[in-house]
C-alpha positions in Angstrom: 87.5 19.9 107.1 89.0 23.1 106.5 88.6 26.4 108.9 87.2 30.0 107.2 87.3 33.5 109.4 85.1 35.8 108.1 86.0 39.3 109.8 84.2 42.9 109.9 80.7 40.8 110.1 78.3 43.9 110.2 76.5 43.8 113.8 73.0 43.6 111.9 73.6 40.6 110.3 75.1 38.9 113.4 71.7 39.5 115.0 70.0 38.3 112.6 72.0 35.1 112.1 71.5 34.2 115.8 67.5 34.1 115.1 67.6 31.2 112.7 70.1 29.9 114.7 68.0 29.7 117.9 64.8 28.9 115.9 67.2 25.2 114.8 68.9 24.5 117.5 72.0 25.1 116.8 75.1 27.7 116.9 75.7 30.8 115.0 78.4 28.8 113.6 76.6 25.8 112.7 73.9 28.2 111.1 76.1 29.8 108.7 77.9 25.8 107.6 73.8 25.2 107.2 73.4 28.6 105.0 76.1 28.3 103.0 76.1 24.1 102.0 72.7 24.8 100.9 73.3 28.7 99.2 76.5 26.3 97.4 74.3 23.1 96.7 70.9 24.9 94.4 73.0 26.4 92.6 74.5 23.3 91.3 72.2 20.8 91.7 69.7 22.9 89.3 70.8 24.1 86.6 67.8 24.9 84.4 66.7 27.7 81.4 63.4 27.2 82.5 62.4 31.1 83.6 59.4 30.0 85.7 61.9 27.5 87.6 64.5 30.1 87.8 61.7 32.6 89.1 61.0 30.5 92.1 64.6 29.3 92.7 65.7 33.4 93.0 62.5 33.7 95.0 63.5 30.4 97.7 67.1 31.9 97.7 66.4 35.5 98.9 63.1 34.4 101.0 64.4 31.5 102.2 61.4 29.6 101.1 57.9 30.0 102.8 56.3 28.8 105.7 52.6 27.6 105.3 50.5 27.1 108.4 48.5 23.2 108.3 45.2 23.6 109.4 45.2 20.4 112.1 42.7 17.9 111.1 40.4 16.2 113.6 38.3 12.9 112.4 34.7 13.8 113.8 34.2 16.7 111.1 31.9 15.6 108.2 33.7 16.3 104.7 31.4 15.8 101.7 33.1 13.2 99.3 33.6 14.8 96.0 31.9 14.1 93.0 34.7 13.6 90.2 32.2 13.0 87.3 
């Protein structure tokens, strides 16, 4: 493994790196090896001309992706079985 300083962080982004961070369990530190293996690894693991596909991979990048609530499922609801006819 090899060591990389990054100096002059700006204080905004600091703070904002130590959000994830908490949110994962782990370090600043381990945060940013997270961010930046997987900012390194889309690029080249999908290389496409697709536009749609390139749409949503800009959109994952700067969003980092989106968080979708599940509805939690309980067995004693009664759910109509559909009709595929």
């Amino acid at each position: 493994m090899s060591t990389l300083t990054i100096r002059q962080v700006n204080e905004d982004v600091k703070r904002r790196l130590q959000v994830p961070a908490a949110q994962n369990g782990r370090s600043m530190e381990a945060e940013v090896r997270a961010i930046l293996a997987e900012a390194v690894s889309i690029d080249i693991a999908v290389e496409t001309d697709d536009p749609l596909f390139a749409a949503l991979r800009d959109f994952r990048r700067l969003t980092g992706g989106v968080e979708l609530d599940i509805p939690s499922r309980s067995d004693d609801v009664e759910r109509p079985v559909p009709d595929f006819s």
